[in-house]
Residue, then its C-alpha position, 0 to 999 in steps of 0.5 A: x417884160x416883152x420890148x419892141x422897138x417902133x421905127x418911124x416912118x414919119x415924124x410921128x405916129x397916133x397912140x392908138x395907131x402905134x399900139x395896133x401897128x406894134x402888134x399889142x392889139x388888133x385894130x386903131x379901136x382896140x388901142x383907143x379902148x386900152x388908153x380910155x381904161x388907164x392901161x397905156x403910159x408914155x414916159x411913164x405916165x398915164x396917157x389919157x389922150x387916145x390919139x395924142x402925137x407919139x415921137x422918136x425918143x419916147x417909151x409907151x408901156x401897157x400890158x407888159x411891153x414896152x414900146x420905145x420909138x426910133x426916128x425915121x431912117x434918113x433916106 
């Protein structure tokens, strides 16, 4: 299983954005159309909200990478 880890650059960051700004597909599109087909859990669990709120600590999987999230760096 491929991991990438996601540093914020704000206190959170859309689903079907973090998908696409991870590299896991190619547009904000793509990554809506992977959660309405089930593909995508966070902390484990289905997520069925494309454009639901991502935050520092949590780990979202699809497709045999795992994404886990890193705060924003302090200024």
């Amino acid at each position: 299983m491929q991991r990438i880890d996601f540093q914020l650059d704000r206190s959170h960051v859309e689903l079907n954005q973090l998908l696409k700004l991870a590299g896991v597909c190619d547009s904000g599109g793509a990554g809506k159309a992977l959660v309405a087909q089930g593909l995508v859990r966070v902390d484990g669990a289905v997520e069925t909200r494309k454009t639901c709120k991502i935050r520092a600590g949590q780990l979202v999987s699809v497709a045999g990478t795992e994404i886990r999230v890193l705060p924003e760096q302090a200024p």
